[in-house]
Structure formats: C-alpha cells, structure tokens
N, C-alpha and C positions, 0 to 999 in steps of 0.2 A: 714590524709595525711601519716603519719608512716606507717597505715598499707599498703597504696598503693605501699609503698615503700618495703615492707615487701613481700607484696605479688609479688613483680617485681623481687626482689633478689631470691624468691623461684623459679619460674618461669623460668628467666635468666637460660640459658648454664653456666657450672663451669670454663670448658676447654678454655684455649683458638680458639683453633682450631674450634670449637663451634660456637664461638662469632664474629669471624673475618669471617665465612659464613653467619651468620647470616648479617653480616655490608655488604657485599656484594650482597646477594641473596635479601634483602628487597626493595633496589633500584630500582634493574633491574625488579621485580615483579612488582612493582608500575606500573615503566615504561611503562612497556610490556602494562599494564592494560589501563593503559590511552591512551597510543597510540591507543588499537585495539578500545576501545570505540570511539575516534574521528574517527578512519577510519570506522567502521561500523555504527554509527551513517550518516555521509556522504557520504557515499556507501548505505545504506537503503533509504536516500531523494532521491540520482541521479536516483536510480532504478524505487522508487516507483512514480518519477517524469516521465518517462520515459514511464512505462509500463500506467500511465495515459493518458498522452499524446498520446500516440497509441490507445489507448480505443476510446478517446476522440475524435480521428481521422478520427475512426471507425463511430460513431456515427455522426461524421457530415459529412462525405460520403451519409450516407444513407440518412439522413436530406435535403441534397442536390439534390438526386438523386431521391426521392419522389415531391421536390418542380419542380424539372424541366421536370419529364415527369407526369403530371397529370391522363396516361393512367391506370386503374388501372389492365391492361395484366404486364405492364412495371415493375408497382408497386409492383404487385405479386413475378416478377423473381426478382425485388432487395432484396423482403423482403426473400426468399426462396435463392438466393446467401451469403444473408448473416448470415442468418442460417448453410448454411452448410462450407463456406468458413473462416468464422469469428468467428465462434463459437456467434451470436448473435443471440436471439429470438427477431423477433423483429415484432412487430402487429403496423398499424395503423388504427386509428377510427375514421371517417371520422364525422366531425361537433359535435365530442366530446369536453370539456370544462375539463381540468383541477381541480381536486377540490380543494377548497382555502388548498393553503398548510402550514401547520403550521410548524414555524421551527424548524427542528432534529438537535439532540446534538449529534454532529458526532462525534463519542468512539478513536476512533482513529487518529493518522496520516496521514495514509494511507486513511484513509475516506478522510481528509479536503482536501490533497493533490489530490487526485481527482474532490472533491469537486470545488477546485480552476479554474483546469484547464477544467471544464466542463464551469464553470462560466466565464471564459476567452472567450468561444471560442463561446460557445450559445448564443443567444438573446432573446432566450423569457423563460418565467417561465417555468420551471421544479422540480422534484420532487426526490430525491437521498434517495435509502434505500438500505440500506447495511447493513442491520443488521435481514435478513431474515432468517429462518430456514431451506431453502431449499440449503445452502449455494450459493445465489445466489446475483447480483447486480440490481435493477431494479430502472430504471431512466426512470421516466416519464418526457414527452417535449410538453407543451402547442403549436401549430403550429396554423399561423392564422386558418385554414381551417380544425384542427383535434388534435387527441393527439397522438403521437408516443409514445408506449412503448418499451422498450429497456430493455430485459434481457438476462444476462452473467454471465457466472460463476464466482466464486470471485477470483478462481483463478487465473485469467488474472491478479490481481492485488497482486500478490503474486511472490517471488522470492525465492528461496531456496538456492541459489549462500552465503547467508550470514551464513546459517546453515555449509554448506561444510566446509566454510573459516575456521570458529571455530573449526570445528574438525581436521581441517589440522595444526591448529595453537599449540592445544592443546597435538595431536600429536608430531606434532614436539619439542614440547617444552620437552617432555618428554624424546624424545631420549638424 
C-alpha cells in the first residue's frame, strides 16, 4: 500500500496549477467517453436495425414476386431487376430442398440483428451466412416449391456515418 502511495506522489503534478487541470480535465474526459459510447452504441443498433430491415424488405419483395407470378419469363425479370436495381444476386431452384441447416454462431451484432429481422418477417426455414470470404451475405430460403438464394454484398449492412462521427468528434475536441 506505501508504495502505491509512493508511486501516486511521484507521479502527481507538484504545481498547483497542474492539479486543478487535472481535477478539471478527468471529469469532462470520462464524460465526453461515456456519452459517445452510449450514443454510438445506439446510433450503430438504430442503423444496423435499419439497413436490415431494408435488406430484409428486399428479399421479401422478391419472395413475393416469385410466389405470385409462377411464370418463369416473369420470374427471370424479377430475378435480373433485382440484380441490377438492388444490388441482389438472386437464383431460384425449382423443387430444390434445403439442406438440414445446422446452427451458426453469428460473430457478430450486426449478424443477429439481421438474423432477427429476417426471422421476423420469413416463414419458412432458411439459412444466413455472413461469414464468407467473398465479402458477401448469402441467405438461403427453403420455399414450398424451391430454394431462393439470396446473395448481397455485406456492405449493405454496413454504415460508415459512425467512423465520420469519431473523427469529427475527435477533431473537434482537439481544437
């Protein structure tokens, strides 16, 4: 205990002038800290809740738009509209089967939060891997009648609005 105390007094400003910045500047550091953590913590959910939901939107348009025109001319221009308009790859396989999917330990946040809202909004079994090396998302969708595969960049599920923040924050702080 001595020496902790030993080494506090070594350590310690002598000055006053020193120490009453120091009583000052520790506060407002903290502060600053904790605040941006709860805003960027809650600012990364609303986002990355957001950019899923739109995903998620995405893919049940198409889900939709395959069950309701059977034709497969029709079926071609949704899957070819939404390639080029949605940025989605998107195949279906007609009288295809699912393979039993075993369940992934999704690394992330932004996986579950995905995960969540896919599982919200679909009905039948599908299969979520986001952990590819092509940086890509591919969400398999068991359909009575076939499998939809659904592949997107990962980036749709990314924000960079949080990186900015920090550097502005950071900045500013320093002027």
């Amino acid at each position: 205990m001595l020496t902790r105390l030993n080494l506090l007094k070594h350590v310690a400003p002598r000055q006053l002038f020193w120490r009453s910045l120091l009583i000052m500047l520790i506060p407002m550091v903290l502060l600053q800290g904790v605040v941006a953590y709860i805003f960027f913590e809650r600012h990364w959910d609303t986002v990355s809740r957001r950019l899923a939901l739109g995903l998620t939107g995405d893919i049940i348009f198409i889900i939709n738009a395959i069950q309701r025109y059977p034709d497969s001319d029709i079926q071609n221009w949704v899957l070819y509209t939404a390639r080029r308009e949605m940025q989605i790859d998107a195949t279906f396989e007609q009288s295809k089967k699912l393979a039993v999917i075993s369940p992934r330990r999704l690394s992330s946040n932004t996986d579950k939060i995905l995960y969540d809202a896919l599982s919200e909004r679909i009905v039948w079994p599908f299969d979520l891997d986001t952990q590819r090396h092509d940086k890509n998302i591919l969400v398999t969708i068991q359909m009575p009648n076939g499998t939809l595969n659904i592949l997107t960049p990962l980036k749709r599920m990314f924000s960079t609005t949080v990186y900015i923040f920090v550097l502005w924050m950071l900045g500013t702080a320093l002027v």
